[in-house]
One Martini backbone bead per residue (centre of mass of N, CA, C, O) as a GRO file, in nm:
protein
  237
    1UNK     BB    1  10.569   7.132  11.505
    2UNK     BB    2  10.371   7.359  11.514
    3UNK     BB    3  10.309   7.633  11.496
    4UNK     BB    4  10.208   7.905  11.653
    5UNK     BB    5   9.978   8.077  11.755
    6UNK     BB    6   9.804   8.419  11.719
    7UNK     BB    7   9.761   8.659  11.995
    8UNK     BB    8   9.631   8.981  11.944
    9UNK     BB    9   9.610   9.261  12.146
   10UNK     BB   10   9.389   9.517  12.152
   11UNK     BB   11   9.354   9.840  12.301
   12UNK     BB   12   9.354  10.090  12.187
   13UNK     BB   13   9.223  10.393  12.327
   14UNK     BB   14   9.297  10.263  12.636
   15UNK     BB   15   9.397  10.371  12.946
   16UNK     BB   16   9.584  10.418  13.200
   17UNK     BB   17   9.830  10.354  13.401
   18UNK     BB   18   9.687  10.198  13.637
   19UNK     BB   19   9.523  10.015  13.472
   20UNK     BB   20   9.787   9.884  13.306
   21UNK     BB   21   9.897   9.765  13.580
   22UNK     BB   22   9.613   9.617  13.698
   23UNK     BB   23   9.635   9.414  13.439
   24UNK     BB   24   9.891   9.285  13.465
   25UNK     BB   25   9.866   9.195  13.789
   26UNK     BB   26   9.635   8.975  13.673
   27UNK     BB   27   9.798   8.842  13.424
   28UNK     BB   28  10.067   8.754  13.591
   29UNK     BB   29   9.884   8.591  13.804
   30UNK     BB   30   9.808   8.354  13.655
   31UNK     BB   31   9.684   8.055  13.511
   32UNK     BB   32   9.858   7.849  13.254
   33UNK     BB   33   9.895   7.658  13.015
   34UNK     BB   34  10.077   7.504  12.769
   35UNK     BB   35  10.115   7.658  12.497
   36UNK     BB   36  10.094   7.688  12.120
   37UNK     BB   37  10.149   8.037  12.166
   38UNK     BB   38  10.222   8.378  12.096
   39UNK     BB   39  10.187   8.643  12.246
   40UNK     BB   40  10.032   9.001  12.190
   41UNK     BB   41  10.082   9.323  12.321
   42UNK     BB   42   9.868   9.650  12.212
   43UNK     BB   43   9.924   9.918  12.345
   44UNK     BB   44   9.953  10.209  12.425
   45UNK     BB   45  10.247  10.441  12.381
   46UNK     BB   46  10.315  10.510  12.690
   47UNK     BB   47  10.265  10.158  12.758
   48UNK     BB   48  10.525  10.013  12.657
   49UNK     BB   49  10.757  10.043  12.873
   50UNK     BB   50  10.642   9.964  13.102
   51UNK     BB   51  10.538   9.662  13.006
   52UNK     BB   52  10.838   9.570  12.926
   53UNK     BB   53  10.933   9.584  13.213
   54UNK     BB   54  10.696   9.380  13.320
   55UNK     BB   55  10.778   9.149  13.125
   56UNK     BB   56  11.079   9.090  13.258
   57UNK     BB   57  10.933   8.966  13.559
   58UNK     BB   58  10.793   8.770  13.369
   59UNK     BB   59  10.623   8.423  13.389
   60UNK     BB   60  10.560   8.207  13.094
   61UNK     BB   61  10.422   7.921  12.875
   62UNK     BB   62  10.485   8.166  12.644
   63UNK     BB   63  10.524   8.380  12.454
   64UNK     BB   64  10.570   8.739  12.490
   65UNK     BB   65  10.496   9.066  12.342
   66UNK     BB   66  10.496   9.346  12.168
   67UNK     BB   67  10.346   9.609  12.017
   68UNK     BB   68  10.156   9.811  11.762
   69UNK     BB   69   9.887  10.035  11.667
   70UNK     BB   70  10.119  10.216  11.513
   71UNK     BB   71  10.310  10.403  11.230
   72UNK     BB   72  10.474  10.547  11.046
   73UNK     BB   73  10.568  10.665  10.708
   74UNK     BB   74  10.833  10.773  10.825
   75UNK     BB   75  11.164  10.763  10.913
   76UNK     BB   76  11.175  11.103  10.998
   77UNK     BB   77  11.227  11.418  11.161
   78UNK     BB   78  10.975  11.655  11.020
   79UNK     BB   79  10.740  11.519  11.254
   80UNK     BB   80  10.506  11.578  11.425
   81UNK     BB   81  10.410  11.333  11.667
   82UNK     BB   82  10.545  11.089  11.545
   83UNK     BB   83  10.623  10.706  11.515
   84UNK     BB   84  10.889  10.553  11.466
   85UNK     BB   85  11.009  10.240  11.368
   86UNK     BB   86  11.272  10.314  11.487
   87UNK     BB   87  11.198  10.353  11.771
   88UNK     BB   88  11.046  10.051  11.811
   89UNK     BB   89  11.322   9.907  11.794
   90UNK     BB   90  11.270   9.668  12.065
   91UNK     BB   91  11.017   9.664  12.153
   92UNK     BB   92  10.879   9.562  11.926
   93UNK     BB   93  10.742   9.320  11.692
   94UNK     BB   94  10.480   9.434  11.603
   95UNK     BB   95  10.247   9.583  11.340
   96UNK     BB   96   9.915   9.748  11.327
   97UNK     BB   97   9.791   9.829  11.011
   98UNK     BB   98   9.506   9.959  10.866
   99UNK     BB   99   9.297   9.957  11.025
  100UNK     BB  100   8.950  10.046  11.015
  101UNK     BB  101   9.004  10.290  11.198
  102UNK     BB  102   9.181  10.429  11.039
  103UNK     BB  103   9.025  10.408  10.764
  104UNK     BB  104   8.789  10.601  10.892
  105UNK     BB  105   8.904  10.817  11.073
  106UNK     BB  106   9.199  10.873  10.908
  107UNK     BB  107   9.235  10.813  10.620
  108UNK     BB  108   9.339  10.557  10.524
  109UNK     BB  109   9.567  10.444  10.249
  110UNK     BB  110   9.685  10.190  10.087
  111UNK     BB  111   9.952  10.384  10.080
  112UNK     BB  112   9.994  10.449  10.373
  113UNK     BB  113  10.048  10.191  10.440
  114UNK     BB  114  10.256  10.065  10.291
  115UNK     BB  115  10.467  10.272  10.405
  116UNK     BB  116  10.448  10.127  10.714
  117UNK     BB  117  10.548   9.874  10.600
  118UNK     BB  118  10.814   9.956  10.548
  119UNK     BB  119  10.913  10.044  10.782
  120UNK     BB  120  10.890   9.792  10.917
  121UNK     BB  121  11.058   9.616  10.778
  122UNK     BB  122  11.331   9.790  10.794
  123UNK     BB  123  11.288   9.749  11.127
  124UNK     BB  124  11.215   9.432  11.232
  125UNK     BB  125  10.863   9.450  11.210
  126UNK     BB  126  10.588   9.256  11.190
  127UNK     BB  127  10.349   9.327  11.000
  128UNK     BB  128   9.972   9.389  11.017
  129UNK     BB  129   9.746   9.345  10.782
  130UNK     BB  130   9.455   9.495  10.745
  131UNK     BB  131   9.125   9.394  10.609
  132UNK     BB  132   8.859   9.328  10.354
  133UNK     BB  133   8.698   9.198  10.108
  134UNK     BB  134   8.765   9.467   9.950
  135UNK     BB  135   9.054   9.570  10.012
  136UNK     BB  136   9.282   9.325  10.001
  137UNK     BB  137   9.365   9.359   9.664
  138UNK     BB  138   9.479   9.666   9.669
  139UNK     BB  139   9.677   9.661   9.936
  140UNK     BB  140   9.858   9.369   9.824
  141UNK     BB  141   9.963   9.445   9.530
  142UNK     BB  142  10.225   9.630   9.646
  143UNK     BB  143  10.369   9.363   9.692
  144UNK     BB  144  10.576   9.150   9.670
  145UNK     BB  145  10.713   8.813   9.737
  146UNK     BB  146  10.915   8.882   9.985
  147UNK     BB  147  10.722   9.087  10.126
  148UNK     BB  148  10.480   8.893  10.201
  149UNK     BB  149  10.671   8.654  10.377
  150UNK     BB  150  10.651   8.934  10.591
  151UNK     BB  151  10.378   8.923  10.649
  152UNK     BB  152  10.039   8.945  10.814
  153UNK     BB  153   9.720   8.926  10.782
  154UNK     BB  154   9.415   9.061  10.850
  155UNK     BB  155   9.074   8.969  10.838
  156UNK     BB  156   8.801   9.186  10.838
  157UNK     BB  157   8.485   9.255  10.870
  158UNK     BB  158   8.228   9.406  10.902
  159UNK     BB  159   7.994   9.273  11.108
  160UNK     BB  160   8.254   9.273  11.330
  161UNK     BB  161   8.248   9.602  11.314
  162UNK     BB  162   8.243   9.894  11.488
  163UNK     BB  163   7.989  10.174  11.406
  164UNK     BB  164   8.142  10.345  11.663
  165UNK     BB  165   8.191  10.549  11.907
  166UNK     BB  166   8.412  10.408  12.156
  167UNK     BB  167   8.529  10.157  12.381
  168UNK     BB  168   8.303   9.968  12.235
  169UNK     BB  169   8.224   9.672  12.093
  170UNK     BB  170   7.944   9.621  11.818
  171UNK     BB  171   8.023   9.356  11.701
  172UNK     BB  172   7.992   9.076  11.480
  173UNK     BB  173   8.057   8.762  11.461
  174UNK     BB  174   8.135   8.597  11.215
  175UNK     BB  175   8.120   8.385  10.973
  176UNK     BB  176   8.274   8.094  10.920
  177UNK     BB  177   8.237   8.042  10.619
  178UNK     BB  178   8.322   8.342  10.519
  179UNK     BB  179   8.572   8.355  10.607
  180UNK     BB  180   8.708   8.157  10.432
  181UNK     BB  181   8.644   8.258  10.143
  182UNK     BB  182   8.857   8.486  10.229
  183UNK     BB  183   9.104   8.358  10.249
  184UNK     BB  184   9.106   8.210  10.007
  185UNK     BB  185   9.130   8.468   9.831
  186UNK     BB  186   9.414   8.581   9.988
  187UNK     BB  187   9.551   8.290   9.905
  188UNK     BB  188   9.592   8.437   9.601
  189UNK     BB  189   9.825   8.673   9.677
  190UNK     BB  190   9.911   8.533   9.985
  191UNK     BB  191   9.999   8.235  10.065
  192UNK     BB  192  10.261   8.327  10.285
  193UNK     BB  193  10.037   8.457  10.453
  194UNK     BB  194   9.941   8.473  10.743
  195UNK     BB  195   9.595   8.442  10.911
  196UNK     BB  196   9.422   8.657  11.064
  197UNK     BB  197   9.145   8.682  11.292
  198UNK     BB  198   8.892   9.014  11.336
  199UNK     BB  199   8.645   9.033  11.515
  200UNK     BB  200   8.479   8.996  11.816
  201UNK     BB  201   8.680   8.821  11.978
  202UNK     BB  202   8.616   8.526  12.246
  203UNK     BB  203   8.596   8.323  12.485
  204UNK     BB  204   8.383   8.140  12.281
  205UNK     BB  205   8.500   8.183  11.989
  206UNK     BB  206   8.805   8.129  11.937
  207UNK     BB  207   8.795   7.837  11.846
  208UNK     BB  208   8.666   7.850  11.606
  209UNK     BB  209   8.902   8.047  11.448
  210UNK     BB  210   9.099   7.849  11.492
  211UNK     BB  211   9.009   7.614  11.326
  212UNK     BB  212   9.042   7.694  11.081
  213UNK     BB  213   9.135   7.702  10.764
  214UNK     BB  214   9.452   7.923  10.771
  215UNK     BB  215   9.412   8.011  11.066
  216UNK     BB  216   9.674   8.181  11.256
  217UNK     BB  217   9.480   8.361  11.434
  218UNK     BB  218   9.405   8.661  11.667
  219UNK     BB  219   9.246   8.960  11.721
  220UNK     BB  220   9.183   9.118  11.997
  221UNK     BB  221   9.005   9.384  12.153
  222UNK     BB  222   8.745   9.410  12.377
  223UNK     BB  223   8.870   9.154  12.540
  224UNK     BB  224   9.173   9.238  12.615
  225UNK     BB  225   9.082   9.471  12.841
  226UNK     BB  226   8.991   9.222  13.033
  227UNK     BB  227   9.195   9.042  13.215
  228UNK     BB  228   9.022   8.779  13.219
  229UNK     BB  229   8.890   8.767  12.951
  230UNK     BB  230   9.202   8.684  12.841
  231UNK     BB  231   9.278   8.455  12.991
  232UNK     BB  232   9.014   8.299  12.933
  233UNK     BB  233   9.104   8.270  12.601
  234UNK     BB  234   9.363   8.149  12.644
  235UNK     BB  235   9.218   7.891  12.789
  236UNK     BB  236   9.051   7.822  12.494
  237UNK     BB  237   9.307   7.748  12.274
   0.00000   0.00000   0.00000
């Protein structure tokens, strides 16, 4: 049997709480065939603990986990206000790191993903490492061979990524053909790093991108926010 694919939510910083109950309770009262796909779900950290409740008492025909959209480079201690590897363990499986949107608004540099990627890995959360065309051997050189097989890359485009703030996505999706080329280049640093393909990805065009060759999955953001359209999408798989 083939892996699943990973279909991974970013809610990025969206939603209060009585919201992210309304999205579950559609979204768990779906219905859904039987696929080889994983869903990871990416909300804002105050409903990381809601959403794990919310996630015990529901059944679904495929796994789903919780994910984290960031986590510190440290591992504890005198760092106010940050969410470390270490507390997130166990609620999460997965952390987003390095998002494109890290790396413009708050300056995150390779150094900085870097130790979040350790801290990540030292504590059994599998990273998701964002990366384009630019930034990925830069990125990706910093890892040994042991710790690529234990890795993730996102690939993002940039004319994928929403070049503006606010809550909607204004990224258009990425030529199948450049996917390809850019994965082959990743598939030169990281062999056995599964890689998702990340921005502007909707349910009319999911399939277009889980089919491509290398391609293991995709990171959805504005359309997992609208919990019909994240359904509709995953019935698109």
């Amino acid at each position: 049997m083939l892996s699943p694919k990973l279909i991974v939510a970013n809610w990025k910083a969206n939603k209060t709480k009585p919201e992210a109950l309304a999205w579950w309770q559609t979204f768990s009262a779906a219905k859904f065939s039987p696929q080889n796909i994983h869903v990871v779900i990416c909300p804002p950290f105050p409903y990381l603990l809601i959403l794990q409740e919310q996630l015990s008492k529901s059944k679904f025909p495929f796994p789903i986990t919780l994910g984290a959209q960031n986590l510190s480079p440290y591992p504890g201690g005198t760092y106010t206000g940050e969410v470390t590897a270490r507390m997130l363990m166990g609620i999460v499986t997965h952390s987003i790191l390095g998002h494109s949107e890290r790396r413009r608004w708050f300056k995150e540099t390779p150094a900085i993903v870097a130790q979040k990627t350790i801290q990540s890995l030292d504590n059994h959360i599998t990273p998701i490492i964002s990366v384009d065309q630019v930034s990925y051997r830069q990125q990706l050189i910093q890892f040994d061979k042991n710790q690529l097989q234990k890795i993730i890359v996102m690939y993002e485009p940039p004319e994928a990524i929403s070049r503006q703030e606010g809550p909607i996505g204004q990224g258009e999706p990425a030529d199948k053909k450049n996917v390809e080329v850019a994965v082959n280049d990743i598939k030169l640093i990281a062999p056995a790093s599964p890689i998702l393909y990340g921005g502007s990805v909707k349910s009319y065009n999911v399939r277009d991108y889980l089919s491509l060759p290398g391609i293991n999955g995709v990171v959805v953001g504005t359309a997992s926010m609208n919990a019909n359209e994240f359904i509709n999408l995953i019935n698109q798989t």
